[in-house]
N, C-alpha and C positions, 0 to 999 in steps of 0.2 A: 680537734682532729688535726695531726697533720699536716703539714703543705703536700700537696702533689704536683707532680711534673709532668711529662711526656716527650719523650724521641722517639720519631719515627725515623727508619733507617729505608731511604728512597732513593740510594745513589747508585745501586748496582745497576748493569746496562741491560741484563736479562739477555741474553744472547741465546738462549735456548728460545726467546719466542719466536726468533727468524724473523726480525720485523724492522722499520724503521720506527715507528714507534716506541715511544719508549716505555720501558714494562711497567711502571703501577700507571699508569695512563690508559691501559687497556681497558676495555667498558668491562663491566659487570652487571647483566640489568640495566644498561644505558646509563652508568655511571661509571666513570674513572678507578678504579680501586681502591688508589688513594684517596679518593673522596669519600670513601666507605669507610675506610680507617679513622679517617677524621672524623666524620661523622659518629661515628661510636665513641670516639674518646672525647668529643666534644660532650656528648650525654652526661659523662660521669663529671665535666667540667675543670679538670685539670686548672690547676692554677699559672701556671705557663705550659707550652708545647711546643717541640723545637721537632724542625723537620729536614734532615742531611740528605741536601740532596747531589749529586755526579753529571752523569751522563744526560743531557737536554734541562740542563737546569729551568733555561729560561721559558722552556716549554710547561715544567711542573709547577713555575711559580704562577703561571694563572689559574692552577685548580685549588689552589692552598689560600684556604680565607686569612683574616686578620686574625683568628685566633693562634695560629701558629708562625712562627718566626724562621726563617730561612737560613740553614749554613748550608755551605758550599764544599762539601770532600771531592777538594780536586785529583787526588791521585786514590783510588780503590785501593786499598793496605788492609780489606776484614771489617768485620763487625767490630773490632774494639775501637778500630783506628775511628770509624766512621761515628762512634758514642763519644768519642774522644775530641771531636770536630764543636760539640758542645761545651766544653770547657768553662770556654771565658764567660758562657750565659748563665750556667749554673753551677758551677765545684763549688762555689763558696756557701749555699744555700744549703738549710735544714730541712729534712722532707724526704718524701719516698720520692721514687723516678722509675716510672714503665717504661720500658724500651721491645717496641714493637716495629713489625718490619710492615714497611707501605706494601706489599704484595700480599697483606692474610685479609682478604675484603671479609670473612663470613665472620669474624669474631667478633661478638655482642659485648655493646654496655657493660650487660647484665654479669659477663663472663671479666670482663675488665675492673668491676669493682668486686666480685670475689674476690678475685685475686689481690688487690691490696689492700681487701678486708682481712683476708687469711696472713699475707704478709705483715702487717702490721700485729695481728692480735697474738701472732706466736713471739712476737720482738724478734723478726730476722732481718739478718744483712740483708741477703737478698734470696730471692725466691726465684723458683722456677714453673712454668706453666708449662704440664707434661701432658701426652695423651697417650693412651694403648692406641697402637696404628696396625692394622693389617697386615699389613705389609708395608715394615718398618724404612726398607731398603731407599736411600738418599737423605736421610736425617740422622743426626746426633743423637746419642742413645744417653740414654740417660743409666749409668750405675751408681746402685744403691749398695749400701753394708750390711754386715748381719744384722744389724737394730734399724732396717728400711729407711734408713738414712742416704740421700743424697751423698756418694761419694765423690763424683767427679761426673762431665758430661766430658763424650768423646764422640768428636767427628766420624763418619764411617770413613772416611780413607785414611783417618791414624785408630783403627779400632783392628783388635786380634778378632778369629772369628766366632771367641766365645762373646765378647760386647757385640758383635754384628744379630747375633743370634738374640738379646735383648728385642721385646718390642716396646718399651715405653719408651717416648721421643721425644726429645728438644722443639718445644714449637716455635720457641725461637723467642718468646716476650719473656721477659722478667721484669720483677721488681727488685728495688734494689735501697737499700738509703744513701740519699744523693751522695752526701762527703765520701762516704765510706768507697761508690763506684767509682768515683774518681780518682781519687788515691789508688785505688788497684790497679786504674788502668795502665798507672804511670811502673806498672811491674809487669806488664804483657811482654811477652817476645812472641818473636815470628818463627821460632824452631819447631816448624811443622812442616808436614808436606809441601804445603802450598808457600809457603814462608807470608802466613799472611797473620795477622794480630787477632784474635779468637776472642769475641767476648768473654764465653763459655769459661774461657784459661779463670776468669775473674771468681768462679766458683770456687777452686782448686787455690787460689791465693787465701779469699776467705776463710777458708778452710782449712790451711797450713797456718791461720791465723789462733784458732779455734773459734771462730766466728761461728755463727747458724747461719745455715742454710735450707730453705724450705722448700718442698714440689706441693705444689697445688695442681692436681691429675682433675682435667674436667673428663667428662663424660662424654661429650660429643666430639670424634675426632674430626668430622669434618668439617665444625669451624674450625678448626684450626689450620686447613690446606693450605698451605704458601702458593704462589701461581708459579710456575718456572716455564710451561711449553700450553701448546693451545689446548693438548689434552686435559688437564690440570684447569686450563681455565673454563671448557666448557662443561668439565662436572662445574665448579664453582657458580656458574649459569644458573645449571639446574637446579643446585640446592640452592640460589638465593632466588631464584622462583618458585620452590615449593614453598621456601620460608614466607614469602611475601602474597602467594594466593592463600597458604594457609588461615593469615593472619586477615585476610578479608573475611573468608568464608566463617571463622571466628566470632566476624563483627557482622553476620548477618547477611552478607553480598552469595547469591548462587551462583557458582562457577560449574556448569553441566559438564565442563571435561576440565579440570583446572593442568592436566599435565600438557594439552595442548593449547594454557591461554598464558599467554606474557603482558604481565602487568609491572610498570614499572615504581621505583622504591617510593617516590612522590607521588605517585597520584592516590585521591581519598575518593569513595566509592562509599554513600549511605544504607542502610538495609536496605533489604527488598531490591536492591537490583539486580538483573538479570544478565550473564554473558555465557553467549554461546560459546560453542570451538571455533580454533582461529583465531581470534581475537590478540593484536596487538595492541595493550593501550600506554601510553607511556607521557614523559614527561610531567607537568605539573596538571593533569589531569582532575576536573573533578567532576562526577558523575550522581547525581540526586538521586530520590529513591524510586522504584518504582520503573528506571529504564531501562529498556532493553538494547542489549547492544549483541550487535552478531547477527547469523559465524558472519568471520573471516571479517571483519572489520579494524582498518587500524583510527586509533584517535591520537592527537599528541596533543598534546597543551590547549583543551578545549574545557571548556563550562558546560554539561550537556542537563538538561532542566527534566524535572520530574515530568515520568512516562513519559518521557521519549524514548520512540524506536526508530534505530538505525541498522539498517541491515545489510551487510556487502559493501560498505562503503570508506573513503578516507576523508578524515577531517581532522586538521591541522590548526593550529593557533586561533581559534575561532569561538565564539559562541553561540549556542543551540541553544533555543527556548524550552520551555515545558511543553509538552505532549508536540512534539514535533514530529515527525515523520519524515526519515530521511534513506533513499534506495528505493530497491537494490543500485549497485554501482553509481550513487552518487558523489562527486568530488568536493568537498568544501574547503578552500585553500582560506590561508590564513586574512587576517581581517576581517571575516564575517559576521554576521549577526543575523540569526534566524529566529524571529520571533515564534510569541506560542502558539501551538497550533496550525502553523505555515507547516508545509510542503515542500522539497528538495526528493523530487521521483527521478527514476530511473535515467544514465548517463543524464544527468544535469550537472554543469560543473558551472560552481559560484565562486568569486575572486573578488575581495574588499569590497563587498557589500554589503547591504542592509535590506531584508528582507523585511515587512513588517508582519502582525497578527494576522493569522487568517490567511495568508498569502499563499497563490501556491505556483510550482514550476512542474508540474508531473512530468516532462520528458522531455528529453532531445533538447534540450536548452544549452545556448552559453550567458550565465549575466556577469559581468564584469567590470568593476567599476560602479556600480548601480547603486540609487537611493531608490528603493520600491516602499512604496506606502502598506496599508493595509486593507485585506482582501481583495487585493489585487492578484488577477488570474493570467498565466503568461504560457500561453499557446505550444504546442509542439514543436519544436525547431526556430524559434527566438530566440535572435543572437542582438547584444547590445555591443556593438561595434564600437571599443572604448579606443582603438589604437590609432592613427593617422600616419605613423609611421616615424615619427619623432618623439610624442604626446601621448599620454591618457589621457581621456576626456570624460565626463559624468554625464549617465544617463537617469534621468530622474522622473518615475513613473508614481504618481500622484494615488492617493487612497482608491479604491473601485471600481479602478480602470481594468479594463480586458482588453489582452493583446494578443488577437491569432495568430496563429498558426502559421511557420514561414514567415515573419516578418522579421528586417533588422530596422532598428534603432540607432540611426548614425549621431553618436556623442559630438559635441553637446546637446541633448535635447530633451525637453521636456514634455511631459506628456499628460496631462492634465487630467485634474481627477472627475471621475467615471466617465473616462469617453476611454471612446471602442476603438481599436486599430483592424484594422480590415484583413482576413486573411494575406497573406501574401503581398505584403507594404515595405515601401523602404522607404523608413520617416527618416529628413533631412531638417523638417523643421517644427520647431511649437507645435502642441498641440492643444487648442484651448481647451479647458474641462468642458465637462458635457456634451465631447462632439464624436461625430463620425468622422475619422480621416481615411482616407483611401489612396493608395499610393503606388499605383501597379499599372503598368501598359494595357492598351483596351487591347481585347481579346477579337483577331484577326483569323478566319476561317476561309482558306483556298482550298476548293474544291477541286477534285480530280487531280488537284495536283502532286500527288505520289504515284500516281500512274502516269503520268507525263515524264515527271524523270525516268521513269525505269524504262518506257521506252524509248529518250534519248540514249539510254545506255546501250540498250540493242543496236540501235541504228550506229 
């Protein structure tokens, strides 16, 4: 087979997004766009991948992995100028070359190796990847001849308004064979509207050449959306979350409202589990079978373990054990560990801790900083008091311990396994296993004395 190649064209500034931002940076499903592009052309493996980028260079070189190679189009001159920025990496090389634009996130692998399956198998220069579009209006139209022949592709603002009237579109990728794109590019002029260098012209060269020239028409137009304004981007949302709930519900996962659940492009989700509506789950997410999550639940970058249910809750960078139970409205911020079968009940917010087996917090809790043992039970409105004002400090509650109700825990402090903390305690220090600690002012009763004040008030 072949050598293959890849340019992605990322240097435009996007000036329709209204943004500082710069345009393939924009999320898509909490991913960059240009990470989506990569990502697809990474699948088919391309044997090098070069990516031109302009406007915040130095911002898009921390999305762009090792597999692709950075140039730099300092002045915006068009699409040819900016394929032409690759030069020195590849003219001299044998092999095809996809030249795809960082703003098309929805276009698949699967639609990227058609395309220089069909390019290659007809022997053409270069090819074109066209779509029927709705409403063709802001794309290059693609005219064909009386033997449906690729004749030329024409921009709509140098197009009469019979090519306007055309709906098959320029999606903007082509294959091309490498020597052959390069050499043409070196016959591009800017005699156009815009005075700017037109891939597209490179059709129209080959062509005056008697070269081939092929369209490869997929079927689905809306991978093919370029992004240019937020309206554009936030169809592009939708359809890459329909694509991506689909593709669970596929493998087995129940999405009871999939159009109002956002799952993002990383996270893996085993049969049999369950998500209600609402539900945000995103990042490197992975969910076992059997759990239930929802509604209105967001997860990001958590472990969450077979049958567990989470309900009304956030939980961040964390791990959930099997058969957990966590909510409604509980917080579990990143760094935790909640063992199987432990507890995280309603407003209880956990921060870099370790919950063990069995353990439970049903309500009104803060543990922070915390080693908790297992089955250990932690009272209504238990706060572990990690801060001093400088300092975190570690509070560490031993296997079997109960800790009522109203108590804080002032870090450093230990609390030893199965002894009891007394309702309404402020432990400052150790507490051996197997005891009773009690830490609370003795309870003082004056009589009569709310009627004494009120009648100093009168007098």
């Amino acid at each position: 087979m072949a050598k293959r190649y890849a340019v992605i064209l990322a240097a435009g500034q996007g000036t329709r997004m209204k943004s500082k931002l710069y345009k393939v940076l924009h999320p898509v499903a909490g991913r960059p766009m240009l990470q989506h592009v990569i990502g697809q052309l990474n699948a088919i493996q391309p044997n090098e991948m070069v990516t031109i980028v302009g406007h915040g260079a130095d911002d898009v070189a921390e999305y762009i992995d090792d597999n692709s190679r950075l140039v730099l189009q300092e002045e915006q001159l068009g699409t040819g100028h900016a394929v032409l920025q690759a030069e020195d990496l590849l003219k001299d090389k044998n092999g095809t070359t996809i030249v795809v634009c960082g703003d098309t996130p929805l276009i698949t692998s699967e639609t990227y190796r058609m395309l220089f399956d069909y390019h290659e198998n007809v022997g053409a220069k270069a090819t074109v990847l066209t779509a029927r579009a709705p409403n063709p209006a802001g794309y290059g139209r693609v005219i064909r001849d009386e033997r449906n022949e690729v004749e030329r592709i024409v921009e709509e603002k140098d197009a009469d308004d019979h090519e306007r009237s055309v709906d098959e579109i320029n999606t903007g990728t082509y294959c091309f064979d490498n020597k052959v794109l390069f050499d043409a590019l070196q016959h591009v002029s800017n005699d156009n509207a815009q005075g700017e260098y037109y891939l597209p012209d490179v059709i129209e060269i080959l062509q005056n050449r008697g070269e081939t020239v092929g369209a490869y028409q997929t079927s689905d137009f809306e991978e093919t959306l370029g992004i240019n304004d937020r309206k554009a981007l936030a169809h592009a949302e939708t359809v890459m979350k329909r694509r991506i709930n689909d593709t669970h519900m596929r493998n087995g996962v129940t999405l009871i409202d999939p159009d109002n659940t956002y799952i993002g492009p990383d996270v893996v989700m085993e049969p049999d589990v369950l998500i209600h509506p609402g539900c945000i789950i995103t990042g490197k997410a992975v969910i076992q079978s059997d759990a239930e999550i929802g509604p209105h639940t967001e997860i990001h970058n958590c472990s969450v373990g077979q049958a567990a249910l989470i309900r009304q809750s956030v939980a961040k960078d964390s791990y959930i054990g099997d058969r957990v139970q966590a909510g409604p409205y509980a917080h579990i911020r990143p760094e935790t560990s909640v063992g199987s079968e432990a507890k995280v009940g309603n407003f209880v917010e956990v921060k870099k801790s370790s919950l063990g087996d069995k353990s439970k917090v049903p309500h009104l809790s803060y543990i922070g900083d915390a080693d908790i043992g297992s089955r250990v039970n932690i009272g209504c409105g238990t706060i572990t008091v990690n801060y001093d004002g400088n300092n975190k400090h570690v509070t560490a509650i031993e296997d079997d311990a109960f800790v009522g109700c109203n108590s804080n825990l002032i870090a450093p402090v230990t609390v030893g396994k199965g002894s009891y903390i007394a309702a309404g305690s402020t432990i400052t220090d150790h507490v051996p296993e197997d005891s009773l600690s009690i830490a609370r002012a003795r309870q003082t009763n004056k009589e009569g004395y709310v009627s004494r004040i009120k009648n100093q008030k009168k007098d």
